[in-house]
DSSP file (Angstrom, degrees, kcal/mol; ACC not computed):
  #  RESIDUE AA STRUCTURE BP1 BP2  ACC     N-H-->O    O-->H-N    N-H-->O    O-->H-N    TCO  KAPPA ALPHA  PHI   PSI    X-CA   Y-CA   Z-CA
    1    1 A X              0   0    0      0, 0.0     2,-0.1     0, 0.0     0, 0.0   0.000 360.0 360.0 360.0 119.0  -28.7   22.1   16.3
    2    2 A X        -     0   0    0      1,-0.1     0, 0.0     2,-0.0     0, 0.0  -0.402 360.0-153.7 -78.4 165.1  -24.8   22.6   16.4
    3    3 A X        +     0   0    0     -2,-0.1    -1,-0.1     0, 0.0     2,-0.0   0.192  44.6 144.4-110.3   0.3  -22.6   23.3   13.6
    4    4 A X        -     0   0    0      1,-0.2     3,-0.1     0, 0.0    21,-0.1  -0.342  26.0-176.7 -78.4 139.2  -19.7   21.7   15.3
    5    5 A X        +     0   0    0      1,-0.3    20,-1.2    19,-0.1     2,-0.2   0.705  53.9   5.6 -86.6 -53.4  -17.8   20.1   12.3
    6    6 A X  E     -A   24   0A   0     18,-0.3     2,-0.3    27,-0.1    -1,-0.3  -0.816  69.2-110.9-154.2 173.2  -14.8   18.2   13.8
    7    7 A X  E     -A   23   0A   0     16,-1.1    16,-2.0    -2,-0.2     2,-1.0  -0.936  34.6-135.6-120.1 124.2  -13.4   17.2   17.0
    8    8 A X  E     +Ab  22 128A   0    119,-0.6   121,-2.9    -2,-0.3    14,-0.2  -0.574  32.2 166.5-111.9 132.2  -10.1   19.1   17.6
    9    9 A X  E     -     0   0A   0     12,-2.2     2,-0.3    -2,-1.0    -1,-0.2   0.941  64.4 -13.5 -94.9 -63.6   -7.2   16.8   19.0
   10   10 A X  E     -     0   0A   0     11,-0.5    11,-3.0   118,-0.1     2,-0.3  -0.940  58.8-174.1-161.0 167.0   -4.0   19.1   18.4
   11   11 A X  E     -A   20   0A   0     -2,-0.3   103,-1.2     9,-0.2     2,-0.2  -0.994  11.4-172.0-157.9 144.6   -3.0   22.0   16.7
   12   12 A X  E     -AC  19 113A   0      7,-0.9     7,-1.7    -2,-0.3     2,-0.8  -0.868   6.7-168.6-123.2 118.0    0.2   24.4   15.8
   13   13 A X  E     +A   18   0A   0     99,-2.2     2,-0.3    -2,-0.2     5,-0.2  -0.826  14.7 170.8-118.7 130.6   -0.1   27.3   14.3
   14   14 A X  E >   -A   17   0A   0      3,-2.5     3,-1.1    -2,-0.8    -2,-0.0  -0.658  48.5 -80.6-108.6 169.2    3.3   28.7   13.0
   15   15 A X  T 3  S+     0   0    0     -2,-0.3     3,-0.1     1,-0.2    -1,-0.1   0.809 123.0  18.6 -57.9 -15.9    3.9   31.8   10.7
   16   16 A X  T 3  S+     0   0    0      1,-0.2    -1,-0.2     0, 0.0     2,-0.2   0.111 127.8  15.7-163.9  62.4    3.3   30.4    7.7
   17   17 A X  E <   -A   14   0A   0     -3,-1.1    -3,-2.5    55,-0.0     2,-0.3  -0.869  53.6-136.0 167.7-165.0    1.5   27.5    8.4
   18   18 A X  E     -A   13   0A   0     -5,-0.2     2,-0.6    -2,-0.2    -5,-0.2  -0.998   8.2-138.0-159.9 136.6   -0.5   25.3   10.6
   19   19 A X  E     -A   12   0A   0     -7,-1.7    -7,-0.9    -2,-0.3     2,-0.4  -0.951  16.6-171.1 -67.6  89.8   -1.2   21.5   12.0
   20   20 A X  E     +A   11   0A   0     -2,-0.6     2,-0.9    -9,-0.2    -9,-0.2  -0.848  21.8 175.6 -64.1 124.3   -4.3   20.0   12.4
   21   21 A X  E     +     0   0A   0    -11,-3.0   -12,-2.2    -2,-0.4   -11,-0.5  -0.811  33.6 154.1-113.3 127.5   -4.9   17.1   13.9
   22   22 A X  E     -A    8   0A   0     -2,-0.9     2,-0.3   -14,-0.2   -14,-0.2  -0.905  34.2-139.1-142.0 152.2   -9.0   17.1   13.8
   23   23 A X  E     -A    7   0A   0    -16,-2.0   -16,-1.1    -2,-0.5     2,-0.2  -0.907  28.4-120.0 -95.6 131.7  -12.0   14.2   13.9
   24   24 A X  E     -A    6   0A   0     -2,-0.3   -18,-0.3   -18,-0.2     2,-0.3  -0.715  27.4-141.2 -71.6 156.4  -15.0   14.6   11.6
   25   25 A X    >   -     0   0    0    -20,-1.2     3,-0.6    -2,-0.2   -18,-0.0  -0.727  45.0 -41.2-177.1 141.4  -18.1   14.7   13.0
   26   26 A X  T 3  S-     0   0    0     -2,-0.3   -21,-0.0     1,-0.2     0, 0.0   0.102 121.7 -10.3 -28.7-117.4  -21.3   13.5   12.2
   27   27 A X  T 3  S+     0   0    0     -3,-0.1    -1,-0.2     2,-0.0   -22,-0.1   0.593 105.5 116.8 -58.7 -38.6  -22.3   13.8    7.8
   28   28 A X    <   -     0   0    0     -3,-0.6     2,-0.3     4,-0.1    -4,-0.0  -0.283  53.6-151.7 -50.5 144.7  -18.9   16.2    7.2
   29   29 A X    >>  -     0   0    0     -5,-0.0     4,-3.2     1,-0.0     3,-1.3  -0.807  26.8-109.5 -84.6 140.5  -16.2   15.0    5.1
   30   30 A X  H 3> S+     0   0    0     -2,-0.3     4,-2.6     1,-0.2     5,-0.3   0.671 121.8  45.7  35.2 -69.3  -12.6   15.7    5.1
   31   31 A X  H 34 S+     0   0    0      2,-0.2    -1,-0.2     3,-0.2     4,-0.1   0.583 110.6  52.6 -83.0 -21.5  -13.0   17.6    2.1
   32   32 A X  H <> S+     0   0    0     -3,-1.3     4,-3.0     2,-0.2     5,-0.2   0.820 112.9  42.8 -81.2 -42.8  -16.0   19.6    3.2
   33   33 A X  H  X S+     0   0    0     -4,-3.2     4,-3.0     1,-0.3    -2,-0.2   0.991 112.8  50.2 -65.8 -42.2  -14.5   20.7    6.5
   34   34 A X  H  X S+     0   0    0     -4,-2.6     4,-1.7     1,-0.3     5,-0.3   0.872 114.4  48.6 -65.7 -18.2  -11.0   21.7    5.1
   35   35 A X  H  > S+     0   0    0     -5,-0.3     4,-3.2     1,-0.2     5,-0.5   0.981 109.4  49.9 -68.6 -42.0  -12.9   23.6    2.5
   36   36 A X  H  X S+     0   0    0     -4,-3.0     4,-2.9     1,-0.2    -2,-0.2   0.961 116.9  42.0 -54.0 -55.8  -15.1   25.3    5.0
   37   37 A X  H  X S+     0   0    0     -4,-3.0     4,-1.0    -5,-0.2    -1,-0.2   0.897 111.6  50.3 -55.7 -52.9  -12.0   26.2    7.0
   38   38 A X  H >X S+     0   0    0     -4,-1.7     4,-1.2     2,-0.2     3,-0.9   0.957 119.3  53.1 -47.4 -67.2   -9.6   27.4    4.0
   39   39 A X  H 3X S+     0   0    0     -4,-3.2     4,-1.3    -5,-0.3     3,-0.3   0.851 113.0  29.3 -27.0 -70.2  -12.8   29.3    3.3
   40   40 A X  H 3X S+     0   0    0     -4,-2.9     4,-1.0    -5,-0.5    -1,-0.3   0.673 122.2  51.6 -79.4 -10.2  -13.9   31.2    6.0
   41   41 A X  H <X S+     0   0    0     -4,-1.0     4,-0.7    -3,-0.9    -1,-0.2   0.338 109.9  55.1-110.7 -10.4  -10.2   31.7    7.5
   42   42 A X  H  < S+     0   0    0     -4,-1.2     4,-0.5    -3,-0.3    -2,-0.2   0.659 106.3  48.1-101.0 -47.7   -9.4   32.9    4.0
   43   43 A X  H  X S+     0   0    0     -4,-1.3     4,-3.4     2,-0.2     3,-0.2   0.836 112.4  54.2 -66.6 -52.9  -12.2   35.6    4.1
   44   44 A X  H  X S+     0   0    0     -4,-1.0     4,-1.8     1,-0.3    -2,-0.2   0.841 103.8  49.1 -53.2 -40.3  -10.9   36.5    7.5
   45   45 A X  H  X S+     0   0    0     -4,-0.7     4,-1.3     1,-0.1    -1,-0.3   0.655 106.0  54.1 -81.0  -5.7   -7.6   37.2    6.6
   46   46 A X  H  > S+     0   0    0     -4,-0.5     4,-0.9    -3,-0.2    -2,-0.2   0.649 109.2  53.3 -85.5 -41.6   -8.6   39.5    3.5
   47   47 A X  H >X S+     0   0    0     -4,-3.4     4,-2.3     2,-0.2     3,-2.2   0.981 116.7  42.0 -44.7 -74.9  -11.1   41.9    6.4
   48   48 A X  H >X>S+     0   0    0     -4,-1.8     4,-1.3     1,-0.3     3,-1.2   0.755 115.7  49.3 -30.1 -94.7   -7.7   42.1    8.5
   49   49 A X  H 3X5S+     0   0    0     -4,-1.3     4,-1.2     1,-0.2     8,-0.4   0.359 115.7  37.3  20.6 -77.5   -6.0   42.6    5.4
   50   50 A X  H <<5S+     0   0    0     -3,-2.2     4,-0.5    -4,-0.9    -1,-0.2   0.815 121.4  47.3-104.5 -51.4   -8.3   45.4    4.1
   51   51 A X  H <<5S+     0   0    0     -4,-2.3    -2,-0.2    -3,-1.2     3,-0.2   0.972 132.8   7.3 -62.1 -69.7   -8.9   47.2    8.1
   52   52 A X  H  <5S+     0   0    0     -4,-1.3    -3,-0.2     1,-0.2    -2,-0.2   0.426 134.2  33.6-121.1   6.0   -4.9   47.1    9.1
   53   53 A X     X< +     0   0    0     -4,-1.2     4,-1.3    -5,-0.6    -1,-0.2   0.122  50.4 158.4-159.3  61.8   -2.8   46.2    6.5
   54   54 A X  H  > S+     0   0    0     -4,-0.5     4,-0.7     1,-0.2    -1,-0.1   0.737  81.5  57.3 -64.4 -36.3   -3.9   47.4    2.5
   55   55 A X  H >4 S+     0   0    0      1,-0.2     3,-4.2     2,-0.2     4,-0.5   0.919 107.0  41.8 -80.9 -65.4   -0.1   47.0    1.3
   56   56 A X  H >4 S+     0   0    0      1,-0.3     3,-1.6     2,-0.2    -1,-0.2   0.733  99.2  71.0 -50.9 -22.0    0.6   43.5    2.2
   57   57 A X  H >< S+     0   0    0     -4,-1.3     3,-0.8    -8,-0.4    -1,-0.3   0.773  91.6  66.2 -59.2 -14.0   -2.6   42.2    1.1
   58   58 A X  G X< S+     0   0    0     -3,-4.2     2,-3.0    -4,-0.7     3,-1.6   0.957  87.2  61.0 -58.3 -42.6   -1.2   42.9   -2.3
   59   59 A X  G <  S+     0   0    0     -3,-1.6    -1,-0.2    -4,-0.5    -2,-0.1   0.171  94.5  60.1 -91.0  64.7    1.2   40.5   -2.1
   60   60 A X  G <  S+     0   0    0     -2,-3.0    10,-2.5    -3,-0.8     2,-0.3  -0.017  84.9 133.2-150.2   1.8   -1.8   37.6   -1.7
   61   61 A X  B <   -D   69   0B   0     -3,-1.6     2,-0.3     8,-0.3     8,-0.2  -0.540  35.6-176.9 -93.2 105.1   -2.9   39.3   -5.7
   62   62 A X        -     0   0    0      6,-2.5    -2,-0.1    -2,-0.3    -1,-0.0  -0.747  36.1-137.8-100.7 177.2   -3.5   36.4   -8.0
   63   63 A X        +     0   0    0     -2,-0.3     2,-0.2     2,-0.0     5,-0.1  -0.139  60.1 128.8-103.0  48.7   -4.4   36.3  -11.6
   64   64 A X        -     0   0    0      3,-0.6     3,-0.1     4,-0.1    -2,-0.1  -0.394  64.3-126.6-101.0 172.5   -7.1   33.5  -11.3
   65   65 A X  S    S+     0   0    0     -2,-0.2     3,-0.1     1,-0.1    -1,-0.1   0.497 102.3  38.5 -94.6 -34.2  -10.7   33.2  -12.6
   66   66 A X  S    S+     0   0    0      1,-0.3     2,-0.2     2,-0.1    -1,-0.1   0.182 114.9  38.0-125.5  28.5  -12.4   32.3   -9.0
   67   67 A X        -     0   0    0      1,-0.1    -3,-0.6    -3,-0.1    -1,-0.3  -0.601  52.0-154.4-175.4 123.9  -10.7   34.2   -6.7
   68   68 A X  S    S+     0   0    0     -2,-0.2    -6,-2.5    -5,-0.1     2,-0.2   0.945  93.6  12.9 -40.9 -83.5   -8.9   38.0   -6.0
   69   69 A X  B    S-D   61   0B   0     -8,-0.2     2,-0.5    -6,-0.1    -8,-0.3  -0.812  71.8-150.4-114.4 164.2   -6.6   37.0   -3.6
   70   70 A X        +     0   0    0    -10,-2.5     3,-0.1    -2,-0.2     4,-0.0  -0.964  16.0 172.6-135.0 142.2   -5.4   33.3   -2.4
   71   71 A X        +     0   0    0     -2,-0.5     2,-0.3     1,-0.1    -1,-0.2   0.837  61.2  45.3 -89.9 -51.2   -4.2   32.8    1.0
   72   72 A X  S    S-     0   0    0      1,-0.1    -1,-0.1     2,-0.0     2,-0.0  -0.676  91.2 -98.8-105.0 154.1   -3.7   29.2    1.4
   73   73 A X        -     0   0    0     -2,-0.3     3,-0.2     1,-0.1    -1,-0.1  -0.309  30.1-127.5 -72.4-176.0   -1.9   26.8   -1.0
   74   74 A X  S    S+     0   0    0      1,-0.2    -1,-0.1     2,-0.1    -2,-0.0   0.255  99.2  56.8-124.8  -1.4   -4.3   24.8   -3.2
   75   75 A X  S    S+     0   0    0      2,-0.0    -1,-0.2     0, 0.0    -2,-0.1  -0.052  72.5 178.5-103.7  34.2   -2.7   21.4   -2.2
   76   76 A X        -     0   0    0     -3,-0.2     2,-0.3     1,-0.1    -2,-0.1   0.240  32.1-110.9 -12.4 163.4   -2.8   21.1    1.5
   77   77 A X        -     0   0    0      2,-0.0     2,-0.4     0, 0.0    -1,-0.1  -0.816  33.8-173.7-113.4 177.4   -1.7   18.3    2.8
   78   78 A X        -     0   0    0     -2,-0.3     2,-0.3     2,-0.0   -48,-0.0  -0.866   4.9-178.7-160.1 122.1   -3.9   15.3    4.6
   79   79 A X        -     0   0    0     -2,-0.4     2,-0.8     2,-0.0    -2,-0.0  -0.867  25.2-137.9-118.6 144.0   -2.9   12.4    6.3
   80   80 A X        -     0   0    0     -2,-0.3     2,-0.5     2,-0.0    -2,-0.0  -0.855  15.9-149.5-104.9 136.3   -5.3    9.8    7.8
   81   81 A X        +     0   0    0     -2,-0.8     3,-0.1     1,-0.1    -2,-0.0  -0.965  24.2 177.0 -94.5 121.5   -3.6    8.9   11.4
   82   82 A X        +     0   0    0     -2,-0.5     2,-0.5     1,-0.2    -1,-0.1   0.080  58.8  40.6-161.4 -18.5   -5.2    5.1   11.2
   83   83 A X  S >> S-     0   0    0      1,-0.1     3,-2.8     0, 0.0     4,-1.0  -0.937  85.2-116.5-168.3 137.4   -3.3    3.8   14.8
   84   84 A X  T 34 S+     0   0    0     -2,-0.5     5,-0.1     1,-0.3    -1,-0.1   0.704 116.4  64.0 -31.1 -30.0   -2.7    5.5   18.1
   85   85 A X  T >> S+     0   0    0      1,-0.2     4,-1.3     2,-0.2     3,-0.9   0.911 105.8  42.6 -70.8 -41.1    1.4    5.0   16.9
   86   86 A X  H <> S+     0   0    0     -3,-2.8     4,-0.6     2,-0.3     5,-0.2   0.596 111.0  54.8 -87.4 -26.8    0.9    7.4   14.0
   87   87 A X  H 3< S+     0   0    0     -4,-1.0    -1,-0.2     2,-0.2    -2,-0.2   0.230 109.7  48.1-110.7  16.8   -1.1    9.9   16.0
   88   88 A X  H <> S+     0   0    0     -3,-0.9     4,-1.5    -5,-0.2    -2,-0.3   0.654 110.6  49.7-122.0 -18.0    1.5   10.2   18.5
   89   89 A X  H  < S+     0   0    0     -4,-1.3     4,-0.2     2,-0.2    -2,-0.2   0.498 112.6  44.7   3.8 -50.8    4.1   10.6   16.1
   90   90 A X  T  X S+     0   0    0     -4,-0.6     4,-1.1     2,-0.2     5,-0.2   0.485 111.3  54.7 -96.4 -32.1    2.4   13.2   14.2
   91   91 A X  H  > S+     0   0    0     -5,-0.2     4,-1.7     1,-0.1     5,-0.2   0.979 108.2  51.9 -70.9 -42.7    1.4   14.9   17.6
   92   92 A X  H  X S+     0   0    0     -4,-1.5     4,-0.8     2,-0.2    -2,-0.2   0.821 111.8  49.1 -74.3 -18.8    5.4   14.8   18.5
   93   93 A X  H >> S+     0   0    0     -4,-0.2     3,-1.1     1,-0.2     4,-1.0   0.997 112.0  42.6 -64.0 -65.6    6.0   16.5   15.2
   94   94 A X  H 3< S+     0   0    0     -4,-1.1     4,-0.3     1,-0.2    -2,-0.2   0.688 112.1  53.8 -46.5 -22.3    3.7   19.1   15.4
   95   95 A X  H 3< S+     0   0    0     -4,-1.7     4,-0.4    -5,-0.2    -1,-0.2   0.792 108.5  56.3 -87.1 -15.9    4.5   19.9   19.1
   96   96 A X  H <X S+     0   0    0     -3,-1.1     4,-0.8    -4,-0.8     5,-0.4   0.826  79.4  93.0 -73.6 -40.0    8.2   20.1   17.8
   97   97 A X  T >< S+     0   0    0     -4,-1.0     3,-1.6     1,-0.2     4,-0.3   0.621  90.3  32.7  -8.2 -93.7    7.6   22.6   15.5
   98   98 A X  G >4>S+     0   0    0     -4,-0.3     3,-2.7     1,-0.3     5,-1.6   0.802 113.7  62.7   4.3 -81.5    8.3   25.8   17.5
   99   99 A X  G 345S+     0   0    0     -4,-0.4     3,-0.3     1,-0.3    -1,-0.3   0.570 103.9  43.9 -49.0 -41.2   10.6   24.2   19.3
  100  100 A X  G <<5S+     0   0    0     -3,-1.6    -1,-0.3    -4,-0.8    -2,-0.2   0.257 109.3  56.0-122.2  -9.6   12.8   23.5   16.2
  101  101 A X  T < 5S-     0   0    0     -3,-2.7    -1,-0.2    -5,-0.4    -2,-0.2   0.030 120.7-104.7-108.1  27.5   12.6   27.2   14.6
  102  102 A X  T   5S+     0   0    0     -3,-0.3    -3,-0.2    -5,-0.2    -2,-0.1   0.824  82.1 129.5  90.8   1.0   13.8   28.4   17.6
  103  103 A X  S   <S-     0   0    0     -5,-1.6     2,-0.3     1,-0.2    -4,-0.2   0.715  80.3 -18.2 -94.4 -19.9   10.6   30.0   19.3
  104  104 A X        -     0   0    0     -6,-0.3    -1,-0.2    -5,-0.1    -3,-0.1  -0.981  65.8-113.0-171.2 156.5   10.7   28.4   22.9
  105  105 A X  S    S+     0   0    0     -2,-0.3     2,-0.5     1,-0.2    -1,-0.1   0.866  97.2  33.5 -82.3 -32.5   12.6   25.3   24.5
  106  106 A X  S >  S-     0   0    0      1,-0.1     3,-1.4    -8,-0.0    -1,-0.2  -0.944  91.5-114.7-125.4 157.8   10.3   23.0   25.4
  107  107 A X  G >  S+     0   0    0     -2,-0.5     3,-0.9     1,-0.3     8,-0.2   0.600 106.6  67.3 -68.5 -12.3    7.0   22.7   23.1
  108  108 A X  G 3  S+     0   0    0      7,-0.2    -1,-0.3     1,-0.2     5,-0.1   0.062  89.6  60.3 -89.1  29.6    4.9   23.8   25.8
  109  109 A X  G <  S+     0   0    0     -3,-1.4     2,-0.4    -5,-0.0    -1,-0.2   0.544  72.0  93.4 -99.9  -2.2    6.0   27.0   26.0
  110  110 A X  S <  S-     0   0    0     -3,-0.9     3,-0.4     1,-0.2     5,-0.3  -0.648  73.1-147.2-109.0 140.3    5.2   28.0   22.6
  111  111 A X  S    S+     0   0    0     -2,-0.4     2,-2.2     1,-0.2    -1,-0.2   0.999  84.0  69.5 -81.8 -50.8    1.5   29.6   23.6
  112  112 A X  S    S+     0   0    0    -99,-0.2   -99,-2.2     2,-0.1    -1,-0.2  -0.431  90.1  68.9-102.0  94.2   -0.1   28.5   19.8
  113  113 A X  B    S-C   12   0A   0     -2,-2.2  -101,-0.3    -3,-0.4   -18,-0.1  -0.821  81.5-124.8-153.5 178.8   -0.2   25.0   20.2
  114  114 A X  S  > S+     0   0    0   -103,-1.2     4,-1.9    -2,-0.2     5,-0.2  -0.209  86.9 105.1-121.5  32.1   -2.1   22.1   22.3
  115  115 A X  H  > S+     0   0    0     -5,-0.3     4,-0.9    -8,-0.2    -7,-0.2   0.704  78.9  48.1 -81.7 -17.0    1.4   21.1   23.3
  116  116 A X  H  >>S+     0   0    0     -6,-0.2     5,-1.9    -5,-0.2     6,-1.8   0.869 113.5  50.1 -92.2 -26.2    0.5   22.9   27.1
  117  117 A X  H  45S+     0   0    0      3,-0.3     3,-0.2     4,-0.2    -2,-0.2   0.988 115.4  37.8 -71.6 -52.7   -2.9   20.8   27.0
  118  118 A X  H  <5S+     0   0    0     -4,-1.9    -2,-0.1     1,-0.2    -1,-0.1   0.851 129.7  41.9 -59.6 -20.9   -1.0   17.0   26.1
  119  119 A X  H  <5S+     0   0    0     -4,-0.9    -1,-0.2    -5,-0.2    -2,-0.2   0.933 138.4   1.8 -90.5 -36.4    1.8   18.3   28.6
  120  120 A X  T  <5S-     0   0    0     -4,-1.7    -3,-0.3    -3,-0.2    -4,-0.1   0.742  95.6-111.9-139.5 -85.1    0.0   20.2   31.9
  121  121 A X  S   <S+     0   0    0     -5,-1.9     2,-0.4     1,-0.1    -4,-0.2   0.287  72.0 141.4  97.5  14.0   -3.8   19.5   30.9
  122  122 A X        -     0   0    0     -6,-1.8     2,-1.4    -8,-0.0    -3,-0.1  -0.916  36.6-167.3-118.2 126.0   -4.2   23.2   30.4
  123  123 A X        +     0   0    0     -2,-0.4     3,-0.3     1,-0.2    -9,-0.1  -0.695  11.3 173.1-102.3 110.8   -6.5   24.4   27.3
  124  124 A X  S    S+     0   0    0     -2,-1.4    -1,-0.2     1,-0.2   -10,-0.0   0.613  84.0  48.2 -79.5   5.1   -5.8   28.0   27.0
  125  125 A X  S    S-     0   0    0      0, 0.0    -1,-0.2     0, 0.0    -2,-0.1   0.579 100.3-136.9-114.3 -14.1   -7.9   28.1   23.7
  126  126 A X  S    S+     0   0    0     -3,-0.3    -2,-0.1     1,-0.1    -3,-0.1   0.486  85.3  82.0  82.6 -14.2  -11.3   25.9   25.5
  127  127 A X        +     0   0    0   -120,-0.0  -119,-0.6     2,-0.0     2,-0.3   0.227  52.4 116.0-124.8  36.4  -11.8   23.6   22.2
  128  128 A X  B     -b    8   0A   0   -121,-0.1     2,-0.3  -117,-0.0  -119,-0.2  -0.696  43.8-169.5-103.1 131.9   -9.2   21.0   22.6
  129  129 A X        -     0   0    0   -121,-2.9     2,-0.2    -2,-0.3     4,-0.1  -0.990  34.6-114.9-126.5 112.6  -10.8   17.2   23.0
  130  130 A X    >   -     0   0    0     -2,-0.3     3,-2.2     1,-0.1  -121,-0.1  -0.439  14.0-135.2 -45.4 127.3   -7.9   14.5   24.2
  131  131 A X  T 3  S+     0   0    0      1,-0.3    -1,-0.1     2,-0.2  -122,-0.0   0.808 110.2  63.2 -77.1 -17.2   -7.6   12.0   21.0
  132  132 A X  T 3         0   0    0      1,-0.1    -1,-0.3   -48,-0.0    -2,-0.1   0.214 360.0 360.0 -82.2  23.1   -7.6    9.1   24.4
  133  133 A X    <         0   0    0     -3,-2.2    -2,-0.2    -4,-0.1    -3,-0.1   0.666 360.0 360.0 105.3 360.0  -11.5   10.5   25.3
């Protein structure tokens, strides 16, 4: 039985933040996966944290009730992309990113992206599904 949650269409991950553009997959919700993600990526960064870098995880110190440190804000955002026009739209944003803080000139240069898969057709990360199939 796989575990696979969503179908991953496009992605940017910048310093201090990140795109998804992702499908759900069979019984998951929306709400399930990004918790699941927040979660476990949350956990991850707090090992790292602990292993190679004990001062800065202090400044991640909350005063809250359910949690130590908090990584991610507590309102993501979420859009449903509802027509091929809107989900190439939101792909040219995210692929702009980079491009528009300066990190590389064209958006498939910038290596943490799926801008070199939509552009060349190369997945350097192996979990990238084109949203045309």
């Amino acid at each position: 039985m796989s575990d696979k949650r969503i179908t991953l269409n496009a992605f940017v991950i910048m310093s201090n933040h990140i795109h998804l553009i992702w499908q759900p997959l069979g019984d998951y919700t929306p709400e399930k996966i990004q918790h699941s993600l927040m979660s476990f990526t949350a956990h991850q960064f707090k090992i790292d944290l602990i292993e190679n870098h004990k001062l800065v995880l202090e400044h991640f110190k909350v005063n809250s009730k359910d949690r130590q440190y908090q990584f991610w804000e507590r309102n993501s955002l979420g859009i449903d992309l509802v027509n091929e026009n809107m989900f190439i739209q939101k792909l040219n944003y995210i692929h702009q990113n980079p491009v528009l803080k300066g990190l590389c000139i064209l958006p498939e240069e910038y290596y943490y992206s799926s801008a070199k898969f939509y552009e060349l057709g190369i997945d350097d990360f192996g979990m990238l599904t084109h949203f045309r199939g």
